[in-house]
C-alpha positions as CSV (number, residue, x, y, z in Angstrom):
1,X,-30.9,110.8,167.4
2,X,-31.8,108.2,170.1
3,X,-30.9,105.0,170.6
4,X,-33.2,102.1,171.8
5,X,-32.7,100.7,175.8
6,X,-35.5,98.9,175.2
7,X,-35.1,94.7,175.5
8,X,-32.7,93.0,173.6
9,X,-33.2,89.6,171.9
10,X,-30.5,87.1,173.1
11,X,-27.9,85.8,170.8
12,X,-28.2,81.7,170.4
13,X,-25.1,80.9,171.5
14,X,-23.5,77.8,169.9
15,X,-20.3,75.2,170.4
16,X,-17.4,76.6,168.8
17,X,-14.3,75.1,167.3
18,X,-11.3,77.3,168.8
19,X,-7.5,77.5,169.5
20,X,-6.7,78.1,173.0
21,X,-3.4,79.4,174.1
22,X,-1.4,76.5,176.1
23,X,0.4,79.2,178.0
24,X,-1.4,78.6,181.8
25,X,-0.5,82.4,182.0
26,X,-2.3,83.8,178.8
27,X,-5.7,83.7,178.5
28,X,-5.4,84.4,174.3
29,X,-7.9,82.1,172.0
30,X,-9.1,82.7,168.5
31,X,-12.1,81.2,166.5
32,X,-10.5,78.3,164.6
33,X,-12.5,79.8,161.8
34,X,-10.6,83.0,162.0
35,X,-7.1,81.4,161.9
36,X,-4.9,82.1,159.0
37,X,-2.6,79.1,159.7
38,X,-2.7,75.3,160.2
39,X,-1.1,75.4,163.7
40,X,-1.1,78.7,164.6
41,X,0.5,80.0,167.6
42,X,-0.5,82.7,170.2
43,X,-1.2,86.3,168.8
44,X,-0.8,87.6,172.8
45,X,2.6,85.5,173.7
46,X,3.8,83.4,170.7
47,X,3.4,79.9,172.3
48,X,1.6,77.5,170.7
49,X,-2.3,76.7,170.5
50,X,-4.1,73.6,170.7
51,X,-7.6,72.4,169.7
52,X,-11.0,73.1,171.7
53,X,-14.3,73.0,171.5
54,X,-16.4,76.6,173.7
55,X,-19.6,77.9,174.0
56,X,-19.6,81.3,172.4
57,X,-22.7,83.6,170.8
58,X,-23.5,82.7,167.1
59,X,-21.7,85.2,164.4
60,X,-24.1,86.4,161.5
61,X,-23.2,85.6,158.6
């Protein structure tokens, strides 16, 4: 079997609604669409999150 090297079409990449860690020393975020809770807090260090808005390739749906 081979696999394909051959050019890849790029992903749109679109704004995002996410949860960013408030920890300055954790870098954890999650897609606000992903989140379980209302106010969730930090899978990586258990603080809490807070509203953002990234630029981060499209998911298909």
């Amino acid at each position: 079997m081979s696999f394909s090297r051959g050019p890849k079409q790029p992903v749109p990449e679109v704004e995002t609604k996410v949860w960013s860690c408030t920890n300055d020393d954790c870098a954890g975020w999650m897609r606000e669409s992903f989140s379980f809770n209302e106010e969730p807090e930090c899978p990586l260090c258990q603080s809490s999150m807070a509203k953002e808005v990234r630029v981060l390739p499209e998911l298909e749906q």
